[in-house]
MARZA-795692 format. One line per field, with one value per residue (C-alpha): residue in three letters; x, z, y; residue number from 1. Coordinates in steps of 0.001 Angstrom, whole numbers, always signed. Layout:
residuo (ala|...)
u (X|...)
w (Z|...)
v (Y|...)
num (NUM|...)
***
This chain:
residuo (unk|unk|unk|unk|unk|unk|unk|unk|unk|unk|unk|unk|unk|unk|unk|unk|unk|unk|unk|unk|unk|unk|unk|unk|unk|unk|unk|unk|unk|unk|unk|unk|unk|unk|unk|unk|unk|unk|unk|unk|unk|unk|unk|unk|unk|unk|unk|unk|unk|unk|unk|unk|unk|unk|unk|unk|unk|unk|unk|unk|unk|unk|unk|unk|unk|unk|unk|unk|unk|unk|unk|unk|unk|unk|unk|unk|unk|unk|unk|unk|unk|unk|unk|unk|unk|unk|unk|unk|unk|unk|unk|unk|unk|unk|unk|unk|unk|unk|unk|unk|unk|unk|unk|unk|unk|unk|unk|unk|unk|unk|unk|unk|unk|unk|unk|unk|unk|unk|unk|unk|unk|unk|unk|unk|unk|unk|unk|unk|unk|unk|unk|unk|unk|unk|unk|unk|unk|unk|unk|unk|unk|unk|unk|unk|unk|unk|unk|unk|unk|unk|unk|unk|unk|unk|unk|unk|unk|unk|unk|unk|unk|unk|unk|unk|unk|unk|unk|unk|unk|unk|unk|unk|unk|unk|unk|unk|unk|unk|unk|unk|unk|unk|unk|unk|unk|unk|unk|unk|unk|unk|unk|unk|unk|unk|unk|unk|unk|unk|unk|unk|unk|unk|unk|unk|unk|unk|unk|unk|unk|unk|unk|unk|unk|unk|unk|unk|unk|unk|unk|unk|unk|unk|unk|unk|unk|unk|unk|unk|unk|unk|unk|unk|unk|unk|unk|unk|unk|unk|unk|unk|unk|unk|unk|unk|unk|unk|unk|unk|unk|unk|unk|unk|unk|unk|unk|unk|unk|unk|unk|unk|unk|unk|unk|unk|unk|unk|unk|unk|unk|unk|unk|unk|unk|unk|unk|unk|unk|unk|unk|unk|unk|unk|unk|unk|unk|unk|unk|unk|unk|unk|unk|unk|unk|unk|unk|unk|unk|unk|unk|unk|unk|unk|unk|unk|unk|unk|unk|unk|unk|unk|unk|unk|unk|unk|unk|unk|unk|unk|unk|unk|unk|unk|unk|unk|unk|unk|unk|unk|unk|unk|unk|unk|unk|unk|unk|unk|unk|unk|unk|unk|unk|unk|unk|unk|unk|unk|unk|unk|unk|unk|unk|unk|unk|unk|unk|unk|unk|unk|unk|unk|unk|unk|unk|unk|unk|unk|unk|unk|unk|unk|unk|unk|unk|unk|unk|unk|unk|unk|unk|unk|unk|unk|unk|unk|unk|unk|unk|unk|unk|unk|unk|unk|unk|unk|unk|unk|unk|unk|unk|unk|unk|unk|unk|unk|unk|unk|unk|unk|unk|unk|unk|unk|unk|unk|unk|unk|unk|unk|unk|unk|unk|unk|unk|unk|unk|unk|unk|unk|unk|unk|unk|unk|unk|unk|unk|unk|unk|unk|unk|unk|unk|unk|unk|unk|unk|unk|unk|unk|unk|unk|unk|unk|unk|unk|unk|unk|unk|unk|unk|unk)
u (-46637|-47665|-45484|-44320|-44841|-44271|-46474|-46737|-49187|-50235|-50294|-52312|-55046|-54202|-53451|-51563|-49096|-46367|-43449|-42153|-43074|-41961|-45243|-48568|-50846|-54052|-53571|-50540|-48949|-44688|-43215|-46203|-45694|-44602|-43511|-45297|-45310|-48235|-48749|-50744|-52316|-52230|-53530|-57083|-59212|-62883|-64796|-67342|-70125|-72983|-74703|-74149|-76886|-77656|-77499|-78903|-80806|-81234|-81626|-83917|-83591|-86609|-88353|-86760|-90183|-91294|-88229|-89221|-87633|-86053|-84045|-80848|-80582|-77464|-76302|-75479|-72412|-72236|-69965|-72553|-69174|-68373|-72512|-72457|-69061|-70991|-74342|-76368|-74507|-73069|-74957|-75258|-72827|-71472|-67347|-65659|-61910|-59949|-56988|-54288|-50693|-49191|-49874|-52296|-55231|-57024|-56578|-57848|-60690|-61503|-60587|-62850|-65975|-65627|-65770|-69017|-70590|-69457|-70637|-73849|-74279|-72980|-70051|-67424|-64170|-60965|-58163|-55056|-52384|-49561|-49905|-49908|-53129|-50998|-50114|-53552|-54403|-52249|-53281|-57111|-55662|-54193|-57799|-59989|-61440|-61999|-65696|-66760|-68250|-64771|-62627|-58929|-57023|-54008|-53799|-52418|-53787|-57304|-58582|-58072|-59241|-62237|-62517|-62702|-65396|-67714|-66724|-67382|-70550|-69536|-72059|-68935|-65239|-62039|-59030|-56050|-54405|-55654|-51983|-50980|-53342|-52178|-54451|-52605|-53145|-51500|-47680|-46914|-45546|-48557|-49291|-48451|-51488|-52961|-53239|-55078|-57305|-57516|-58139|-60672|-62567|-63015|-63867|-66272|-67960|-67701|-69480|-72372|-72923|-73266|-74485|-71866|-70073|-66378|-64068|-60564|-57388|-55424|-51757|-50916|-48193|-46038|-48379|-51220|-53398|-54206|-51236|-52276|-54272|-56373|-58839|-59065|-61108|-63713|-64601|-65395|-68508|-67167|-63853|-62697|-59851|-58165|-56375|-54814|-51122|-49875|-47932|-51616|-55016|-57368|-58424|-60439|-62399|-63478|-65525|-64541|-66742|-70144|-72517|-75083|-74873|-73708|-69886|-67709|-69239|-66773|-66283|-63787|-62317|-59876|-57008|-56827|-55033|-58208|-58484|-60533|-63336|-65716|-65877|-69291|-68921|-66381|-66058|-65593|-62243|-60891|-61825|-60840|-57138|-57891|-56148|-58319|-57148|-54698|-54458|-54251|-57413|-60639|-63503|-64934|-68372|-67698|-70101|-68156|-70833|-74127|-72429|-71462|-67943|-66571|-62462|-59938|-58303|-55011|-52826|-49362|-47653|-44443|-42137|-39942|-36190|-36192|-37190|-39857|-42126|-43417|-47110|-47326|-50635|-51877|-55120|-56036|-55634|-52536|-53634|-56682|-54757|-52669|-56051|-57271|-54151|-54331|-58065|-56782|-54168|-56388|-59571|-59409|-55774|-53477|-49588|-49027|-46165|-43332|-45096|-44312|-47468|-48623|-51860|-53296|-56656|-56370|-56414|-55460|-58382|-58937|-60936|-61521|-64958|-65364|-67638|-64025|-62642|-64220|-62686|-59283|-59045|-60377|-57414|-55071|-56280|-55971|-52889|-51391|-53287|-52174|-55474|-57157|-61127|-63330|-63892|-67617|-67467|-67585|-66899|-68945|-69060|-67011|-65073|-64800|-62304|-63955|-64017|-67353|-68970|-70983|-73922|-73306|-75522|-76853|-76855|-79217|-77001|-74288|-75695|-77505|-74069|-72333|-75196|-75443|-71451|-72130|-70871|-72315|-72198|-71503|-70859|-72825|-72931|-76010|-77658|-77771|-80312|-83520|-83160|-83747|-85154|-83192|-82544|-82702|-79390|-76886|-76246|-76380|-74279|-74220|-71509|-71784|-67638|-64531|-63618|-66801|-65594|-62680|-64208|-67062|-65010|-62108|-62982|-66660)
w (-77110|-80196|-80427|-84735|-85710|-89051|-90549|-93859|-96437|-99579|-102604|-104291|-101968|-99040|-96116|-93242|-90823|-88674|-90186|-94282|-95729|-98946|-100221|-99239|-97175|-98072|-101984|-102580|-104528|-104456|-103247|-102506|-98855|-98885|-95805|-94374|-91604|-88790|-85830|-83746|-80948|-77687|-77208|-76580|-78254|-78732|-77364|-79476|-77338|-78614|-75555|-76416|-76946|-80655|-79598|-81957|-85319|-85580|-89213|-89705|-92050|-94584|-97341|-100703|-102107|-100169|-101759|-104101|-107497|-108772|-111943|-111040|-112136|-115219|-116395|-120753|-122269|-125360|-125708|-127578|-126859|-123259|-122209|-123796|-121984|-118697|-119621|-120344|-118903|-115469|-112487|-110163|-106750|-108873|-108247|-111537|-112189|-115111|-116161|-118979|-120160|-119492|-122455|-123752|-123235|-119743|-118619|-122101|-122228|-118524|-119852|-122298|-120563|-118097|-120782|-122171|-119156|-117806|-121089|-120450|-117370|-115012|-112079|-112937|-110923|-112262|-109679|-110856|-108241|-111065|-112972|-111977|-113181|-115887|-116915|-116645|-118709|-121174|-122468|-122243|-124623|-127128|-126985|-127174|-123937|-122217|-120299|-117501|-114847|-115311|-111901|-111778|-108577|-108238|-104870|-103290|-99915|-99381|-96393|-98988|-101655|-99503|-98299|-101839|-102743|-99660|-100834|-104393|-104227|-107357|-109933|-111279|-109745|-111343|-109625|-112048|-110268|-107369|-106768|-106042|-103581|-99681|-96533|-94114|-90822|-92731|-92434|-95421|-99145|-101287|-104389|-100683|-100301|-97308|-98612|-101401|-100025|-97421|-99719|-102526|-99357|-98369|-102009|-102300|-98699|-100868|-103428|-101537|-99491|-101859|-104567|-106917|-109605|-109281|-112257|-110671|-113212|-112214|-112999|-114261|-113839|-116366|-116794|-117527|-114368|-112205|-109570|-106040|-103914|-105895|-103262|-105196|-108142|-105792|-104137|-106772|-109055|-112253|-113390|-117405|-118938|-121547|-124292|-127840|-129020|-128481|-131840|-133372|-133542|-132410|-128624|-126755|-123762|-122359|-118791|-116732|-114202|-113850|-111015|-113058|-116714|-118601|-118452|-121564|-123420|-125347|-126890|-129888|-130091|-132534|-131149|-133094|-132645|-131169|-128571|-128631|-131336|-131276|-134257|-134767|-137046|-135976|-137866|-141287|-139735|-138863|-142428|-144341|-145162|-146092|-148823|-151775|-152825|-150547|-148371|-144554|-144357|-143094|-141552|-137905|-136472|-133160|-130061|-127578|-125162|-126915|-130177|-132902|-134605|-137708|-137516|-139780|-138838|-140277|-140242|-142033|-142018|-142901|-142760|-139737|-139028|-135728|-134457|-132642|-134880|-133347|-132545|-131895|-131495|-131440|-130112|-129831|-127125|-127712|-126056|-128550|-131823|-130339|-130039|-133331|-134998|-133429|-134799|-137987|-138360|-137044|-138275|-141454|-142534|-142353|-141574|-139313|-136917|-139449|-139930|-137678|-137558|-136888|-136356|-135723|-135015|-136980|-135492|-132234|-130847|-128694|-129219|-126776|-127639|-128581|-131763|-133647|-133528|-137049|-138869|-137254|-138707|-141956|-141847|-140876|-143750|-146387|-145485|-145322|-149190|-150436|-151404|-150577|-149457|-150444|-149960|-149157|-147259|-142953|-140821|-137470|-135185|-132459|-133084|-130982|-130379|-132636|-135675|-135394|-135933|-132750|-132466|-130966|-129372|-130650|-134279|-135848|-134975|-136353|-139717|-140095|-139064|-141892|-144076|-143261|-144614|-148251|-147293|-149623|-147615|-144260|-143103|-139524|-137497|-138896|-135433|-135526|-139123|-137684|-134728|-137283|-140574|-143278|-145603|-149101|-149582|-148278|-148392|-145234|-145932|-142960|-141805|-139709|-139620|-139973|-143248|-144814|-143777|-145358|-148473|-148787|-148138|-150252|-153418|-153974)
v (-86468|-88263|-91639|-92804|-95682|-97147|-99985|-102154|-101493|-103944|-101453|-104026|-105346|-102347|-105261|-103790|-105394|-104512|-106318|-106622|-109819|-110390|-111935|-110238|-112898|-110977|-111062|-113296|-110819|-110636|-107548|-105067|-104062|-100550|-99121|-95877|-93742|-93218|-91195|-92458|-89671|-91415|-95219|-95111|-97375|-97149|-100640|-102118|-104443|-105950|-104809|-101192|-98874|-97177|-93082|-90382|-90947|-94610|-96044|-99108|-101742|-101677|-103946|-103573|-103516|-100681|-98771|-95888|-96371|-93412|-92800|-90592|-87839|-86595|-83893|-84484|-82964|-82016|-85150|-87883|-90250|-89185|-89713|-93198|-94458|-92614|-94551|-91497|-88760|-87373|-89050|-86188|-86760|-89426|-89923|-90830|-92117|-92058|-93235|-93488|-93257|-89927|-87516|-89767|-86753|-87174|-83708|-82000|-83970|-83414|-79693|-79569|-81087|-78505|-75798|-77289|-77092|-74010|-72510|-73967|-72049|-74459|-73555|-75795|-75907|-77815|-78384|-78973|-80669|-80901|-77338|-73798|-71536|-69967|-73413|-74461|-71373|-71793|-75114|-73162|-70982|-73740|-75450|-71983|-72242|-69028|-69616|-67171|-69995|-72297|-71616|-73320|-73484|-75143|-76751|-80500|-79743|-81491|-79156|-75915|-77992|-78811|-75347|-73884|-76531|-75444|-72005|-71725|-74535|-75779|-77910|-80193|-80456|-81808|-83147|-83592|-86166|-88102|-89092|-85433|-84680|-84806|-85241|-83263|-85770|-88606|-88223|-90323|-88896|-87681|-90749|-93659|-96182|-93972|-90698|-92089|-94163|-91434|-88691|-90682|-91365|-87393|-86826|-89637|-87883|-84434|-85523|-87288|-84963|-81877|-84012|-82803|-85016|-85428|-86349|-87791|-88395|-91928|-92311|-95756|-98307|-99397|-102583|-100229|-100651|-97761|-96723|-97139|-99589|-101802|-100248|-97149|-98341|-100073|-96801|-94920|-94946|-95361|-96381|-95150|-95924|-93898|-95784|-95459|-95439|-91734|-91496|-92367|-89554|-91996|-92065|-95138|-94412|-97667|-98082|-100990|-100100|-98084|-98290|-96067|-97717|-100335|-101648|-102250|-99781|-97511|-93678|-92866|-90060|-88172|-85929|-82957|-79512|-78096|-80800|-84360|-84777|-87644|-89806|-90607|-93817|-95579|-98506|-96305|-94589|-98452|-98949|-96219|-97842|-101258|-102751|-103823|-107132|-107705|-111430|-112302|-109561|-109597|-107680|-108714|-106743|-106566|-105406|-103422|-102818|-101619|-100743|-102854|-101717|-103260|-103715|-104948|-108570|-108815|-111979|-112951|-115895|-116540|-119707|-119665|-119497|-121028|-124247|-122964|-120301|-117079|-116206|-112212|-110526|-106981|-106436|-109585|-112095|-114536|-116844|-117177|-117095|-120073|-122016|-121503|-121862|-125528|-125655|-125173|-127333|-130465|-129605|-127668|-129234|-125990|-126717|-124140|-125642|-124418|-120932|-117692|-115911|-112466|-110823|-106871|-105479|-102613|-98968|-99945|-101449|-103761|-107466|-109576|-110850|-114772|-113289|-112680|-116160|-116766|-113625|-114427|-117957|-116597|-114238|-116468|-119215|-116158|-115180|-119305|-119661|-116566|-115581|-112381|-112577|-110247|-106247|-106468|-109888|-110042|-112772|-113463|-116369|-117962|-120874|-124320|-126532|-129370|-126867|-125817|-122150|-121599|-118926|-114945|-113106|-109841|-111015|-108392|-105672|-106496|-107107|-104230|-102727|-104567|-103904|-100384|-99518|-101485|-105092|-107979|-110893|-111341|-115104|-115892|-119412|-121382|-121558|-117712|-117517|-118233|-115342|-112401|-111558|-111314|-108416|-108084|-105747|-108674|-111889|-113309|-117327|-119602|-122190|-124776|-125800|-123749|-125602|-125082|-121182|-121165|-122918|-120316|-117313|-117529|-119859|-118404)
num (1|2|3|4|5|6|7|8|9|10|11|12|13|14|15|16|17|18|19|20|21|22|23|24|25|26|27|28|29|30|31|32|33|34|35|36|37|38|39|40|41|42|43|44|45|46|47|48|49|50|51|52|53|54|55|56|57|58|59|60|61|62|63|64|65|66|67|68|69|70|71|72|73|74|75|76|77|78|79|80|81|82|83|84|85|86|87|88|89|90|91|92|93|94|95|96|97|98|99|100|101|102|103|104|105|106|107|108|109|110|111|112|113|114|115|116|117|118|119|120|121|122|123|124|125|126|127|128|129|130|131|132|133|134|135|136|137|138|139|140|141|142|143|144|145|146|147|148|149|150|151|152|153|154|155|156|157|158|159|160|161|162|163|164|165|166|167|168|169|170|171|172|173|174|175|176|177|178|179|180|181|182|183|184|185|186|187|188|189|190|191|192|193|194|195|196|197|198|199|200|201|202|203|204|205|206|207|208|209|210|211|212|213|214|215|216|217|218|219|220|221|222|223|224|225|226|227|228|229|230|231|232|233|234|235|236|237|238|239|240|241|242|243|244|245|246|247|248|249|250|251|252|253|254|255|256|257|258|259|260|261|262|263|264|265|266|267|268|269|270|271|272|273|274|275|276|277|278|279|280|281|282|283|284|285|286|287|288|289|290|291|292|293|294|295|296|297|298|299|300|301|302|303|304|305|306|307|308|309|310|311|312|313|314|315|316|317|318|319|320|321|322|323|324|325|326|327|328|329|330|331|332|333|334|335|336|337|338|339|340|341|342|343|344|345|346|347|348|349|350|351|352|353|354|355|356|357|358|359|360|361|362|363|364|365|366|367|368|369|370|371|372|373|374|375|376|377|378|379|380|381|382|383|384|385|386|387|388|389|390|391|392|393|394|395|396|397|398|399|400|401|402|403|404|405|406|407|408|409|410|411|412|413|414|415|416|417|418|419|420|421|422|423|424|425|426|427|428|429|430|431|432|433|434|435|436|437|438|439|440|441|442|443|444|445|446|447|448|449|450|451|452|453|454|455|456|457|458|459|460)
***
């Protein structure tokens, strides 16, 4: 008879031991180990010895020089955002993850892939572990898809699910949520560390080998990172991440992780009655509502991966009621606006310690690139003087602790990006002049020292 036994898992780091400890040992985390059931079948063991003999297909180690190079093979959507987060497109027996707030738009997007490439004659199946089919249909209906080759089953069980696959022999496969779906020889609750690991590890095998791509949805945690074992995201191939404020159209879709492109790249995407649209130029949509004249503004070019995006910086200061003032940031790192507020105040001559000050990257974005620091402090200087910089004028560099503009890498791009939406100027470190040839449509002004910056930018 099989004997229970119950065991401690990390949710973080996936550790197991026998007893609760209130701090993991593996990952130091607090108050991780979750308690879970397993049945263990008998007590044999299976021996390992380094004297044992290798039976069946042996496979030998070979030169990595002798290994044929071969470009993997994708499948393109009709998503020009979707196949440059992917790096390209779908990687064939590739296993994907993505996650995002609830209702933020991971299963119509998923949805609507699989409608583009059912339509282009591909078998597409979408498994849904948290709708019924009617449900499933229903939302079809709301976004217009109706394709012939697009199967839904609703199903939590991973031996139908896997049955269905084999059956069907589907090109693509979508399972809408990983946290739903149950491995029936595990005896713990369906979302516990085990079945997931458990059950990303059958799908991984599924995909591999039947060389099929499968999409998984990730629930979050309230902190934003993907529920489960930390495990979970190194198994897969890719890991996307869904973000954007839900009260707000516009949709980020940013890969932390890609085995088969590059990582950091990003897709935007507008959420529209018909479903998610891709904005092709970006950086005119986190334009489009910028004040003329107004202070504490300015415009950064940012790279987010391979593309350059211009955002609005904004900044207000105000004098502060307390004895210690507030720093707040949106989009931005806080810890960053504290260090070039201190810049400021030694190197350019700001009074900032009596000043509460708060900033925004407009349109929800996210910047987190060093390449901002100069448009930040320019914001922060124009809001502190009252005086408003420029429509057509962008700020580029990073900025060090002795005051200085340092250089940026990828320079050229983000001009011509600036120069491409009507900009005038556009304000660079000096060490950056010489790596590109200049244009003739904008004035390119370099600056050595944030005071010079401030100078430049908003008495010129």
């Amino acid at each position: 008879m099989a004997k229970i036994k119950t065991k401690f898992v990390c949710s973080e780091c996936g550790y197991e031991t026998a007893k609760w400890m209130g701090r993991c040992p593996s990952c130091s985390k607090w108050n991780t180990l979750v308690e879970e059931i397993q049945e263990v079948k008998g007590n044999r063991r299976a021996v390992f010895s380094h004297s044992a003999k290798v039976t069946g297909s042996e496979i030998k180690a070979v030169s990595l020089k002798n290994v044929e190079s071969q470009e993997a093979p994708r499948t393109f959507t009709k998503s020009k955002e979707l196949n440059r987060v992917l790096g390209g497109g779908i990687v064939n027996g590739s296993l994907v993850l993505i996650g995002g707030d609830p209702g933020i738009g991971k299963s119509t997007l998923l949805l609507q892939v699989s409608n583009q490439l059912a339509s282009s004659g591909l078998k597409v199946i979408y498994i849904s572990g948290e709708e019924s089919v009617k449900q499933t249909k229903l939302r079809a209906e709301r976004l217009g898809i109706n394709s012939e080759n697009l199967y839904v089953y609703a199903e939590t069980n991973l031996h139908y699910i896997e049955h269905t696959i084999n059956e069907l022999q589907p090109d693509f496969a979508v399972i809408d949520s990983i946290q739903t779906i149950f491995h029936p020889d595990i005896t713990s609750a369906p979302g516990s560390v085990s079945q997931v690991r458990e059950t990303t590890s059958e799908l991984m095998r599924i995909a591999k080998t039947m060389n099929i791509p499968i999409f998984i949805v990730g629930h979050v945690t309230k902190e934003g990172a993907i529920a489960g074992p930390r495990l979970l995201e190194h198994m897969v191939d890719t890991v996307l991440y869904f973000e954007g404020e839900r009260h707000h159209t516009f949709r980020i879709l940013r890969a932390v992780k890609n085995r088969f492109g590059s990582t950091n790249e990003i897709g935007i995407f507008e959420m529209k009655e018909e479903g998610l649209i891709d904005v092709a130029n970006p950086s005119d949509v986190f334009l489009e509502e910028r004040l003329q004249g107004a202070s504490g503004s300015s415009v950064v070019a940012s790279m987010e991966g391979t593309r350059p995006i211009l955002v609005e910086i904004q900044a207000l200061l105000t004098p502060t009621s307390f004895g210690n003032p507030r720093r707040m940031a949106t989009g931005i790192d806080h810890s960053r606006v504290t260090l070039l507020m201190a810049v400021l105040e030694k190197r350019a001559g700001l009074l900032l310690q009596n000043q509460d000050a708060y900033l925004k990257a407009a349109g929800g974005v996210k910047l987190d690139e060093p390449a901002i620091d100069l448009a930040v402090a320019i914001s922060l200087a124009s809001s502190f003087y009252d005086k408003p910089t420029r429509a057509t004028d962008c700020f580029i560099g990073e900025v060090g602790l002795m005051g200085e503009v340092r250089r940026v890498s990828r320079i050229d791009q983000r001009v011509k990006e600036v120069e491409k939406l009507g900009f005038k100027r556009v304000f660079v470190p000096k060490n950056n002049i010489g790596n590109w040839v200049n244009s003739r449509n904008i004035e390119v002004i370099g600056v050595s020292m944030i005071k010079e910056a401030i100078q430049k930018a908003l008495n010129d």
